[in-house]
C-alpha positions in Angstrom: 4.8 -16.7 -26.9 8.0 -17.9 -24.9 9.1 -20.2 -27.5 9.0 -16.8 -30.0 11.5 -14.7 -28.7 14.3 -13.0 -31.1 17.6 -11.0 -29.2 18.5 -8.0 -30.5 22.2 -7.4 -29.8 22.4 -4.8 -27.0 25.3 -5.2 -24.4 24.9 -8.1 -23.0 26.4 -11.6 -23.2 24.4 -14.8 -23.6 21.1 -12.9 -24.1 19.1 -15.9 -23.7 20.2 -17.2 -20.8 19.5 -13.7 -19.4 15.8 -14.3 -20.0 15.6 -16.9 -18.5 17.1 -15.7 -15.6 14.3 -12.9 -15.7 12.1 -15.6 -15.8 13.3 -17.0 -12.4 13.8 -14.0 -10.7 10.0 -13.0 -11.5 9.1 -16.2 -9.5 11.0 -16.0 -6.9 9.8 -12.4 -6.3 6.2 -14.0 -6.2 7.0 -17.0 -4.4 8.2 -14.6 -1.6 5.2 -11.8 -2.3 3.5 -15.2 -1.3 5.0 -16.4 1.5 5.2 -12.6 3.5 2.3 -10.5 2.0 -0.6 -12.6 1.9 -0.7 -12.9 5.6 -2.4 -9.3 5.0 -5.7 -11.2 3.6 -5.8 -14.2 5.1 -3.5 -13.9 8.5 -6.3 -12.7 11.1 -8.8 -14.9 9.5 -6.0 -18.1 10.3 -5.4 -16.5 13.7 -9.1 -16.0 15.0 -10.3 -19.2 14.3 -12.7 -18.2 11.2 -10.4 -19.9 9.1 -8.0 -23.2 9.2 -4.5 -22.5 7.5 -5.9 -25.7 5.1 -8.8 -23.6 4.1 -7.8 -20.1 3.8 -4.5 -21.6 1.6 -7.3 -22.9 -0.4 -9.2 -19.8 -0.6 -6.3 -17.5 -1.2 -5.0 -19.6 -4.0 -8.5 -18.6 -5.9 -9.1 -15.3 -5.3 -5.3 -14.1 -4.9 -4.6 -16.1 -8.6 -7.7 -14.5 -9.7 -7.2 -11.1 -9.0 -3.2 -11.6 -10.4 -4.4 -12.9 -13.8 -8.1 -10.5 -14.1 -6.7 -7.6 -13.0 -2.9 -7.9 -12.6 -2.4 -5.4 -15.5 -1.8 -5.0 -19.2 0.8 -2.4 -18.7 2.7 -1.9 -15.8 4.7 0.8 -14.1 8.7 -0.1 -15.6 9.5 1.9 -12.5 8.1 1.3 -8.9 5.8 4.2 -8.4 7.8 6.8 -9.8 11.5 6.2 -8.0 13.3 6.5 -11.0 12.6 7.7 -14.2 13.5 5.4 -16.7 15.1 7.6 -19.0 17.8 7.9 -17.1 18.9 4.5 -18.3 18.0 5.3 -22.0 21.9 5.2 -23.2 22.2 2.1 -21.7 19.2 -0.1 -21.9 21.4 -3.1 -20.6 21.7 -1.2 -17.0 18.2 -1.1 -16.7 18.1 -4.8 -17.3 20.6 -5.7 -15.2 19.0 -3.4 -12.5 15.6 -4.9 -12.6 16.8 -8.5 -12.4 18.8 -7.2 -9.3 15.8 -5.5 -7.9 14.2 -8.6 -7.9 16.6 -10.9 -6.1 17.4 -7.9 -3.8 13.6 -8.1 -2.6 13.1 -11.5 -3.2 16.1 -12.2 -0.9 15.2 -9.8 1.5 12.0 -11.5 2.0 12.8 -14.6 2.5 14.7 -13.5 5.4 11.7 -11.6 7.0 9.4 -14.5 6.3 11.9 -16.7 7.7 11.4 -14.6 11.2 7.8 -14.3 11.2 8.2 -10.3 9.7 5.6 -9.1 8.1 7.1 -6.7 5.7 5.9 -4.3 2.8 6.8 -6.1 -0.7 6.6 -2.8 -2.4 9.3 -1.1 -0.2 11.3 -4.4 -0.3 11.2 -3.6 -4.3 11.4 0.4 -3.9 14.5 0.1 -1.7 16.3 -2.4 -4.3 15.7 -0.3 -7.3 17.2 2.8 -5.1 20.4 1.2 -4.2 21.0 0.3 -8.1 19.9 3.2 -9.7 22.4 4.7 -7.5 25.3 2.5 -8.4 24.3 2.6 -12.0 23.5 6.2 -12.7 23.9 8.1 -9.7 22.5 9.9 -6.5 20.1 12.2 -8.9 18.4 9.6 -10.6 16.4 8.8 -7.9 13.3 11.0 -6.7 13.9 11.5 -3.1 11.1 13.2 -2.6 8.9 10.5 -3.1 11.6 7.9 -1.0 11.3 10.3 1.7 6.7 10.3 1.5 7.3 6.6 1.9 9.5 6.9 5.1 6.8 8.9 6.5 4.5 6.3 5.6 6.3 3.6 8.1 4.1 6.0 10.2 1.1 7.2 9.1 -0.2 3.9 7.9 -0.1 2.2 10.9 -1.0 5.3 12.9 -4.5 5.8 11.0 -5.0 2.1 10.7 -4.5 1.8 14.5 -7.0 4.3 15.7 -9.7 3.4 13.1 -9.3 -0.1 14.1 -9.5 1.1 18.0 -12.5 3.0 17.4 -14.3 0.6 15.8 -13.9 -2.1 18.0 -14.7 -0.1 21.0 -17.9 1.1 19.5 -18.5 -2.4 18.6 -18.1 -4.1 22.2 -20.1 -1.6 23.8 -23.0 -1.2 21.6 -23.0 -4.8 19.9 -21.6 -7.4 21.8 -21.1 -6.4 25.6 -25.1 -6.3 25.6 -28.0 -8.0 27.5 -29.1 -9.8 24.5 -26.4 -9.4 21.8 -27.5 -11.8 19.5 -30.7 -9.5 19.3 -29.0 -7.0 18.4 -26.1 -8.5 15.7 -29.8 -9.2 14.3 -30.9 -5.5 13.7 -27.0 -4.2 13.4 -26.0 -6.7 10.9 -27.2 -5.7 8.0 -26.2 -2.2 8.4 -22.3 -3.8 9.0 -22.8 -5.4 6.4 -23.4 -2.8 4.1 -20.7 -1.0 5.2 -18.3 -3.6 4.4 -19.4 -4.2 1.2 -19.4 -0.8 0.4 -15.7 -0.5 1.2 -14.9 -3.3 -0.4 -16.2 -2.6 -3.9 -14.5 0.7 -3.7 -11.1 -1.8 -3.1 -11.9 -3.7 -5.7 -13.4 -0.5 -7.8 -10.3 1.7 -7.3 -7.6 -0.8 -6.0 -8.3 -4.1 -7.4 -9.3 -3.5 -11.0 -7.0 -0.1 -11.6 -4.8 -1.8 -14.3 -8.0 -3.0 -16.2 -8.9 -1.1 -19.3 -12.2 0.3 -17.0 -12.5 3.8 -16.4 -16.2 4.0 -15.1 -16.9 8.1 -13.6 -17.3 8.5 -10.1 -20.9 8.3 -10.2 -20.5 5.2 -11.7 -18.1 3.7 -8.9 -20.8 5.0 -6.3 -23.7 3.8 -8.1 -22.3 0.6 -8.1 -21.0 0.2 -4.8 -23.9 1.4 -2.9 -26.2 -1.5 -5.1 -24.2 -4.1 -4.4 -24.0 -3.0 -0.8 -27.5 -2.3 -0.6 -28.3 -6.3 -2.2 -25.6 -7.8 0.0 -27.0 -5.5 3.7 -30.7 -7.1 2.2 -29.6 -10.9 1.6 -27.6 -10.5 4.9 -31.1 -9.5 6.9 -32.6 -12.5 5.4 -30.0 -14.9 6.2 -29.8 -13.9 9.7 -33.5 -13.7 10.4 -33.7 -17.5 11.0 -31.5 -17.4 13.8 -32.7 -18.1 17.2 -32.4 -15.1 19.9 -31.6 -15.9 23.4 -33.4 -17.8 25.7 -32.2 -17.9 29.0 -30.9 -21.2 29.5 -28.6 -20.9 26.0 -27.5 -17.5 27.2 -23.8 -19.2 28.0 -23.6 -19.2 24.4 -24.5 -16.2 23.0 -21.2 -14.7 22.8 -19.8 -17.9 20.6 -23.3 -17.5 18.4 -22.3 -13.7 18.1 -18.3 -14.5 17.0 -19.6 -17.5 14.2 -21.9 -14.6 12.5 -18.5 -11.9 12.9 -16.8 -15.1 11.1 -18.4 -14.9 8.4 -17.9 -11.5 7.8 -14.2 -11.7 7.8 -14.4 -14.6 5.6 -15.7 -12.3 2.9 -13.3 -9.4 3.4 -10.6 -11.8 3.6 -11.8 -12.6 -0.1 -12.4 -9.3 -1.5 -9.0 -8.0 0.5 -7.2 -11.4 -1.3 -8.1 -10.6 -4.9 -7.4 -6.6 -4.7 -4.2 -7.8 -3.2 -2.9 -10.3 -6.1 -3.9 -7.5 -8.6 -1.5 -5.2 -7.1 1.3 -6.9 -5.5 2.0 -8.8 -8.3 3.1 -5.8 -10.2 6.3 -5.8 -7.9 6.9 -9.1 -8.9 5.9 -9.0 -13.1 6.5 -5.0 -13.1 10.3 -5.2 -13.4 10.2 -9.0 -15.5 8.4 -7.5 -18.1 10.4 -4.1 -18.1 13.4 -6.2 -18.1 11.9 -8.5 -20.5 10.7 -5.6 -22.9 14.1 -4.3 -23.0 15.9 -7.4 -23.6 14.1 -7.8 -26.4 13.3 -4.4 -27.8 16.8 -2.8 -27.1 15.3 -0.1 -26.0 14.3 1.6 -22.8 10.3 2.5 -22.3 8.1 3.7 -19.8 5.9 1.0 -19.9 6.0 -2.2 -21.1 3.2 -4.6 -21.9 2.7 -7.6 -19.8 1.4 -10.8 -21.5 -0.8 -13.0 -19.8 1.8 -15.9 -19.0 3.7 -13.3 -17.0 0.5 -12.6 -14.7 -0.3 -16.4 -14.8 3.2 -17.1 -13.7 2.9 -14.2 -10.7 0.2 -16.0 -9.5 1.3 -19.4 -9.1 4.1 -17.9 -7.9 2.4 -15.7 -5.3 0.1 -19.1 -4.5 3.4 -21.4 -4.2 4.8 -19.1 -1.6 1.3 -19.0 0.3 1.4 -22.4 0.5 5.4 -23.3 1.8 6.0 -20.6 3.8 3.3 -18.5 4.3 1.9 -19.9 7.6 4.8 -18.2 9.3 3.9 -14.7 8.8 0.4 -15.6 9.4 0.7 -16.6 12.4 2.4 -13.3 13.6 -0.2 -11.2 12.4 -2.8 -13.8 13.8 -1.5 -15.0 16.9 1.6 -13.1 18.4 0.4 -9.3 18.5 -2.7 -9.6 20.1 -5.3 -12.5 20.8 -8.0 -12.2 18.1 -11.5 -13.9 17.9 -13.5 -13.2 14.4 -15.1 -9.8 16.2 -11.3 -8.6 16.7 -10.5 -10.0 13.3 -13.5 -8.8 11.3 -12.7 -5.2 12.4 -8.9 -5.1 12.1 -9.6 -6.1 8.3 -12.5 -3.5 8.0 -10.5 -0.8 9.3 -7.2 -1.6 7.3 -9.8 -1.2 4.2 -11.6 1.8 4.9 -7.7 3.3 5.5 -6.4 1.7 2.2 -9.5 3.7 0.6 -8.8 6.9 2.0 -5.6 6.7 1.7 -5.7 6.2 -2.1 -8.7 8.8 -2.9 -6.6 11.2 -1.0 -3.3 10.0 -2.4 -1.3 9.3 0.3 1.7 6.5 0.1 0.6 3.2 2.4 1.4 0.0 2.4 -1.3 -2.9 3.0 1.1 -4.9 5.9 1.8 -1.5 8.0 -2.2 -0.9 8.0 -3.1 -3.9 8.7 -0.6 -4.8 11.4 -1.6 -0.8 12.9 -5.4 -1.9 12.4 -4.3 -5.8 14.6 -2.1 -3.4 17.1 -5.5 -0.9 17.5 -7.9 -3.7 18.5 -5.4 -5.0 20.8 -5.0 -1.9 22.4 -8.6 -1.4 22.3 -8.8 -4.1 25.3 -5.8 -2.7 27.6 -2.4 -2.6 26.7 -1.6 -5.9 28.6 -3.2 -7.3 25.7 -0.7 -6.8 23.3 3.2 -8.4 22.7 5.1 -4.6 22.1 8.2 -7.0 22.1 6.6 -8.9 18.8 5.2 -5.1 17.7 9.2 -3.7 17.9 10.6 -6.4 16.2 7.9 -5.4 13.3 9.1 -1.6 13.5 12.3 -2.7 13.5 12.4 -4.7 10.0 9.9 -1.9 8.9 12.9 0.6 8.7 15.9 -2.0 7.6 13.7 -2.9 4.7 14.9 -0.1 2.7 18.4 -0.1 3.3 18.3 -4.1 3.0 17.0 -4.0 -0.8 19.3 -1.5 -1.4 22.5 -3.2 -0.4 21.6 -6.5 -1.2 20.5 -4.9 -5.3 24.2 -3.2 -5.0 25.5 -6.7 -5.0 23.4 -8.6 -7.6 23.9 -5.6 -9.9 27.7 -6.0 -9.6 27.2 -10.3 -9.9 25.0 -9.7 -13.1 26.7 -6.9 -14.4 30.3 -9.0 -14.0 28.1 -12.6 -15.2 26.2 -11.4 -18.2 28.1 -7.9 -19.3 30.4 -7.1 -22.2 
């Protein structure tokens, strides 16, 4: 409990106040995971229509808290996927304290700024670029793995990249086959199902691999599949039964058939936004509660670990956090990824979120570095593209790219300064 906390005398001055300082610089790291990376589940659903900001706030809140406390994780990463090894700090447990809390504002601050401007930006780089720039300062040039700084650099590319032309294939397939049709309700009738199916399928193995990775479950791969493919096959037969009641074309009501068509595509992004929402407040809060509770940990154990066990209030606190930040300031990157790159009706929306799944999957069977917002603004860009390039803002797009590559540098300049503040505030 927070009440039950006991210092042990490391070097640091006014220990206490220190944790709670942790405390506030876990929330503000949610608050601005919030306010920037949620537009990844929610932001195309907002901009197509399916969903009003009221309502997917609303919805987010559940399944992005849910998937935060659920699933968030008992033990976390101390380190950000492997940048620094913590032993490096192992003689001086304060520094790693110090460099976690700065980490935090560093990325927290950076944020803010990008979700001031509309930027959707990755919240794990944000945090990977802050703990570079202070391991730097506190231990050196070789404490961090540049090898693995330099696979994320080349993921600025090959998210978006794979994302893009998933997304672009789809949708073209989609147009000609589905909805540029003589009768295209008759045939959303026969195709549904089968998308349907597909969706789900993807998004159990989100949830399956992504979503619930930090839960003691280790099911075998059979398992997974076995799984997946029931649910999808249970969801592609309640979705044939739903959608057999609807009423095919007549010709006088044939005006309409396209907006018939888009409310049925709505309803498929509705439920990816959900299962995208809750895989997303599983993971990303770990960049928020991942360096608290390693901070935390060491506060109070004087000791350095490689992982440290997060209690429940922490997750709980991420997610309010994470839901706050939603809530005040999220509508602006939402309407970015919604409205500025490209015009998107549920269709366009459905499979930009349907393609930046199916590339988050890949990606993380084959183990390839991504991030969520560069595949899912590369799966927005694809669909866009997928109609001419006139239909897409490349001024909005380069203004992306371009806080894409300052996010790393940003972290790590602005950690080089908290770490100094801290280390001069609460040092001996």
């Amino acid at each position: 409990m927070i009440g039950m906390i006991s210092v042990p005398l490391i070097a640091v001055s006014h220990p206490t106040l220190l944790l709670g300082v942790i405390c506030v610089a876990g929330l503000y790291m949610a608050w601005a995971i919030g306010a920037n990376d949620v537009a990844n589940a929610m932001g195309t659903s907002v901009g197509s229509g399916a969903l009003t900001l009221k309502r997917a706030v609303i919805i987010a809140a559940i399944f992005e808290f849910s998937g935060a406390v659920i699933a968030g994780g008992s033990v976390s990463k101390t380190i950000r996927k492997g940048i620094v090894s913590p032993e490096v700090f192992s003689d001086a447990p304060e520094l790693l304290v110090f460099a976690m809390l700065s980490a935090l504002f560093a990325a927290a601050v950076w944020l803010s700024i990008a979700s001031s401007k509309g930027w959707p930006v990755s919240t794990t780089h944000s945090i990977v670029g802050s703990i570079v720039g202070v391991a730097i300062v506190s231990r050196g040039f070789d404490a961090v793995e540049w090898g693995k700084v330099g696979t994320i650099v080349a993921s600025w590319v090959t998210s978006p990249v794979i994302a893009g032309v998933t997304a672009f294939t789809l949708f073209t397939l989609l147009r000609k086959y589905v909805i540029a049709v003589e009768d295209p309700i008759k045939r959303i009738k026969k195709v549904a199902p089968f998308l349907v199916f597909g969706t789900t399928m993807v998004l159990a193995l989100v949830t399956l691999w992504k979503g619930l990775k930090h839960l003691d479950l280790e099911p075998s791969t059979l398992q997974t599949w076995s799984a997946a493919i029931a649910v999808s096959a249970l969801s592609a037969v309640l979705a044939a039964l739903a959608i057999r009641g609807v009423k095919e074309d007549v010709e006088e009501e044939k005006e309409f058939h396209y907006a018939r068509v888009e409310k049925i595509f709505a309803i498929l992004q509705i439920y990816t936004a959900c299962a995208v929402a809750f895989a997303h407040g599983s993971n990303d809060v770990a960049n928020a509660i991942g360096p608290m509770a390693a901070a935390w940990g060491t506060l109070q154990d004087g000791v350095v670990s490689s992982n440290n066990p997060v209690p429940t209030w922490m997750l709980a606190m991420g997610g309010v956090g994470i839901v706050i930040g939603l809530a005040t300031w999220g509508y602006k990157v939402i309407e970015t990824v919604g409205k500025k790159i490209t015009h998107l009706t549920p269709s366009r929306g459905y499979v930009a979120e349907f393609a930046a799944a199916i590339t988050i999957v890949t990606a993380s069977q084959l183990g390839m570095p991504i991030s969520t917002t560069h595949t899912l603004v590369g799966a927005v860009l694809g669909v866009g593209l997928a109609r001419g390039i006139a239909a897409t803002n490349l001024g909005v797009v380069g203004q992306i790219a371009v806080s894409w590559v300052v996010t790393l540098p940003a972290g790590a300049g602005l950690a080089i300064f908290f770490f100094y503040v801290l280390k001069f505030t609460f040092g001996t």
